[in-house]
N, C-alpha and C positions, 0 to 999 in steps of 0.2 A: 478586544479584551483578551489578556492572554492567561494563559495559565504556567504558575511555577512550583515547581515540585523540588523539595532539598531534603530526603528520609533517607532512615536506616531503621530496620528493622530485621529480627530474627525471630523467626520458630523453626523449633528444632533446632538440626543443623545447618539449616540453611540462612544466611542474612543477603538480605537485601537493600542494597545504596544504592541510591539513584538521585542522579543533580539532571534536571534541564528545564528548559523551557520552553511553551508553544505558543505561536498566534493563531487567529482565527485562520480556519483550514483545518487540512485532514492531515494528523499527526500519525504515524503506526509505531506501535511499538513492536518489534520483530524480535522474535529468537524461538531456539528450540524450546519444547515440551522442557516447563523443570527450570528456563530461563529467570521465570520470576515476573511474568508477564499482569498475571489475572492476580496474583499479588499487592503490586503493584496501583493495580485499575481501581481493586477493593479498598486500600491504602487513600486514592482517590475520592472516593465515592464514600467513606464515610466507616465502609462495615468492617473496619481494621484499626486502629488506634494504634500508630506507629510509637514505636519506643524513643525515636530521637526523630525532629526535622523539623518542619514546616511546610503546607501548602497554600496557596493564596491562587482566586480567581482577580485579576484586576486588582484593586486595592481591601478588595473581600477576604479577609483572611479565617481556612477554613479549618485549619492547625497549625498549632504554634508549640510544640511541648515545652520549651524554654521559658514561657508565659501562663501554661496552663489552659491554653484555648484549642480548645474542641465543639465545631459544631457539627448537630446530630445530622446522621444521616438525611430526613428528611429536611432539613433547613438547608441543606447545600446548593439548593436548585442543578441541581444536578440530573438530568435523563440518563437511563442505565441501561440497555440490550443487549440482554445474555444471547448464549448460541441459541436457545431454544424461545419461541414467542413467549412462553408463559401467558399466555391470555386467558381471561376467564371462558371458561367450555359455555356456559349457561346464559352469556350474555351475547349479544349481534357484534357485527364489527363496530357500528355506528356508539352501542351501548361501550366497548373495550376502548375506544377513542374519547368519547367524551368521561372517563375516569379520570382520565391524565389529567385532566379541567380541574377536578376536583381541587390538584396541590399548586393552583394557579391561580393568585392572589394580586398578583400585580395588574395594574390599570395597562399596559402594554402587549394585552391578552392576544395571541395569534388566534386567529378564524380557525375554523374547523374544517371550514370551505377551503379554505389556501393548504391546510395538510392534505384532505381529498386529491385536490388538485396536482399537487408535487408528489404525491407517490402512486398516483393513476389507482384510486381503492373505489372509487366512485361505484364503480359495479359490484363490493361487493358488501356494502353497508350494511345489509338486510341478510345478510349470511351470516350464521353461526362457525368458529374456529375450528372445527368437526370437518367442514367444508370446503377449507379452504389447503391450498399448497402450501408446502413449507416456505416457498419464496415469497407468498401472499401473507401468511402468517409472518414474517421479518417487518414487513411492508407496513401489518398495522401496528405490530411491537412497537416498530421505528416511530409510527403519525403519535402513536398515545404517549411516546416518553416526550416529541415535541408540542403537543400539547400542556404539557406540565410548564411549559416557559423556559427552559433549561438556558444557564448559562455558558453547559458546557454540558456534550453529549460524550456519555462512554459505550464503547462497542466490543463487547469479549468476543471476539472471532464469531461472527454472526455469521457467518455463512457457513461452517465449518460444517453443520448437520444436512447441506444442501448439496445434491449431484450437480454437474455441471450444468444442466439446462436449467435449474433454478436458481443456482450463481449467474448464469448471464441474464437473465429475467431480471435480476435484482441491481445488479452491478451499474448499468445506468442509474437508478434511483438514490444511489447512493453518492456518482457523481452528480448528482444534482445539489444535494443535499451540501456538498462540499461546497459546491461552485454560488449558490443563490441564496445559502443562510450565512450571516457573519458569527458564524459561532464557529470556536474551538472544538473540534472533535477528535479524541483519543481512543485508533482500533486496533483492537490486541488483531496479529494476524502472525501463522507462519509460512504464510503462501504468498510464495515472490511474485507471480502472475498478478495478486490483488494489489499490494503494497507498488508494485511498481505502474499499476494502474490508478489507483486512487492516492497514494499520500503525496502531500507535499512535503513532507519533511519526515525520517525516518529517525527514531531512537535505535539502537540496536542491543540486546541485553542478550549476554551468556552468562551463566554462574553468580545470578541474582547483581551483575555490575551493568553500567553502561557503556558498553566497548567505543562507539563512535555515536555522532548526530550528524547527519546532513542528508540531502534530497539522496532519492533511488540511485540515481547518475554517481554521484561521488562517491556513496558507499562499496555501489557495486564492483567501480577500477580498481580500487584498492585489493593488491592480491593480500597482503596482509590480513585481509579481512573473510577471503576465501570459506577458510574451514568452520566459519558463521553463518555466513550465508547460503552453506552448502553448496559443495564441490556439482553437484548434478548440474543443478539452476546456477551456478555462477556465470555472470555475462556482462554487459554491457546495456547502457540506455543511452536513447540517442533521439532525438528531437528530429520530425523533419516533417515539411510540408509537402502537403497532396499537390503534384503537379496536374495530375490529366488521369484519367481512365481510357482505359483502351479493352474497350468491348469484347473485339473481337477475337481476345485471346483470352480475356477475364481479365486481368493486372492493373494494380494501380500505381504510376507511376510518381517515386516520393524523392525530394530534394533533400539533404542535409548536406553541413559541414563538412562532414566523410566525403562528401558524391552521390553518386543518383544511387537510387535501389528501386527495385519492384517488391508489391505484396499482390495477395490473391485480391481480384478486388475487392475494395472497401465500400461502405454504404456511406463512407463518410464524405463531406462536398471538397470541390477541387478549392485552395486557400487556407483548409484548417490546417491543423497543426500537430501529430501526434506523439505521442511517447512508444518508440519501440524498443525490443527486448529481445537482443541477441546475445544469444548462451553460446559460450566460448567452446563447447561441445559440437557447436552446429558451425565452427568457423575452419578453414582449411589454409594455409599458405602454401605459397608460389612464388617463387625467385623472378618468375618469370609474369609476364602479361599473359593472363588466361582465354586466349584467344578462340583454342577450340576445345570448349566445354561444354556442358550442358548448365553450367552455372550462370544464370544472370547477375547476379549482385558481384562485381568484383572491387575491394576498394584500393587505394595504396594508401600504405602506411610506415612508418618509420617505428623499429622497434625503441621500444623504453625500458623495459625492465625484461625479467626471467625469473620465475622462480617454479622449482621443483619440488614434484609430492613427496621428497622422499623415496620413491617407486620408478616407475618406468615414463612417468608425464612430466612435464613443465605448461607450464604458466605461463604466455608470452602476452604483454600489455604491446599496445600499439599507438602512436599517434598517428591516428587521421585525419591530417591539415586540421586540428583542433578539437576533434572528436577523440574521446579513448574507445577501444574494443579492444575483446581480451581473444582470446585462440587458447585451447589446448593441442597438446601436440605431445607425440612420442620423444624418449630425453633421443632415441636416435633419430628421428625425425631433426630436432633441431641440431645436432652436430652436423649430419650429410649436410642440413641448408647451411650453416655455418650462423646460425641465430646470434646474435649478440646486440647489446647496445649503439644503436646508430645504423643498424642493417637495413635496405631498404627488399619491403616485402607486397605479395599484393594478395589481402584476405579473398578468400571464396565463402562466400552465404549461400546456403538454398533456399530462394524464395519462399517455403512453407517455412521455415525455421524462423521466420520473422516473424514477432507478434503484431501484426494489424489491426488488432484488436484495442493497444495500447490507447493511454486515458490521451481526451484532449489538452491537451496547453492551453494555460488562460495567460 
């Protein structure tokens, strides 16, 4: 069942357009603070009443302003998880999850058991919200809006209120959530680390518009798209399976399109598949084969494009036997190498500069 969205809306001086569409899977919608994001999600869910558009679930249509059809927020079947759990203080976990039951009318009711079980809360049913971690509080936010039946789950940057030990606590459960429920899921985020972990399909919004749609991978190549995605985190994504571990130095050794690479080792099995996240900040070029280095990742690549900040950098995209990676570099760096269109180069990675972390591929 998909969702499609076709609005425009203004408050203030601000308006927001937005046309796309999503299948079941994990959609992000990405941009800076001010993009037009949680807008958007609200527009969604009900508690915004756009001035022009239409949204439909499937053949469910849930605004039409052209017709006059608006249905109320609660009739949307729609699950909703803000940054913060919002749970009730005074009731158990077990009492916060079975709420969600309450707006759950349909005879295709999910168990209470099978949410326990997908976000591992089992232990903490008999705990009050007082008690629990900010990661564990997501975890039952998350079970009580799937309880409700939801046809279609929204997530406003839920992790945002979370340190990093509690976004990785969480971060599997959420690819789960992706991978084993066939529902549509729309997560505000403006952390490339999550989006290029979890989404399958990226909207991208600056200045209340939709700049581009496509997977982490395509949006990222695009230098065009750079000063969106932010200049820090701008990089590349690159698919590549787990060859081997090799213990004795810690590394796990990964296959892609590009060439081989190493990451620190991974807990993940030799066969899988993952999504990595190399920032053109962490990429170096060499005219030459980098023979005595301390770099193990070295790939070759045939330059594509160039573009510059304006400043003292450029932008250099790469093909790699069918992989794109990006590189930054000094504008005099690239003159000495003689950079241009059709140059053959040979990138340098440092093995910590890889996210191994990256989501699994289904």
């Amino acid at each position: 069942m998909s969702l499609n969205v076709a609005v425009r809306h203004q408050q203030g001086d601000f308006t927001l357009q937005a046309d796309f569409a999503c299948d079941p899977g994990l959609t992000a919608l990405f941009g800076r603070s001010g993009a037009g994001k949680t807008t958007l999600v609200n527009l969604i869910a009900g508690l915004i009443w756009p001035q022009q558009g239409r949204i439909a679930i499937g053949d469910r249509v849930l605004v039409d302003t052209a017709n006059g059809i608006f249905v109320p927020p609660h009739q949307r079947r729609i699950g909703y998880v803000f940054q913060e759990g919002r749970l009730f203080p005074h009731l158990t976990v077990r009492q916060n999850l079975l709420y969600g039951r309450w707006f759950n009318s349909r005879a295709d009711k999910i168990t209470l058991e099978q949410i326990v079980d997908l976000l591992g809360i089992a232990p903490l049913l008999s705990r009050r919200p007082g008690n629990l971690s900010g990661g564990e509080k997501q975890r039952v936010a998350i079970g009580r809006a799937l309880l409700s039946r939801p046809e279609l789950l929204l997530m406003d940057e839920p992790l945002a209120a979370l340190d990093a030990a509690r976004k990785d606590e969480i971060l599997p459960y959420l690819e789960r959530l992706r991978d084993d429920l066939a529902l549509p899921i729309v997560y505000v985020s403006h952390a490339i680390p999550e989006v290029t972990r979890l989404a399958d399909m990226v909207v991208l919004l600056s200045d209340g518009r939709v700049q581009a749609v496509g997977s982490m991978a395509e949006l990222s190549s695009r230098l065009d798209l750079f000063p969106l995605l932010g200049r820090y985190e701008a990089g590349a994504v690159l698919a590549a399976t787990i060859v081997r571990h090799d213990d004795a130095y810690g590394l796990t050794e990964l296959r892609c399109t590009a060439g081989r690479l190493f990451i620190a080792r991974s807990s993940r099995a030799v066969g899988e598949t993952l999504r990595l996240r190399i920032r053109a900040r962490d990429v170096t070029l060499s005219l030459d084969y980098p023979d005595r280095t301390s770099a193990l990742n070295a790939l070759y690549g045939i330059v594509t494009e160039l573009k510059s900040d304006g400043g003292s950098q450029m932008e250099v995209k790469l093909d790699c036997n069918g992989d794109s990676l990006l590189a930054r570099v000094t504008r005099l760096s690239a003159e000495r190498l003689h950079l241009k269109p059709g140059a053959a180069v040979h990138a340098m990675i440092k093995t910590v500069a890889l996210d191994g972390a990256g989501r699994k591929e289904r």
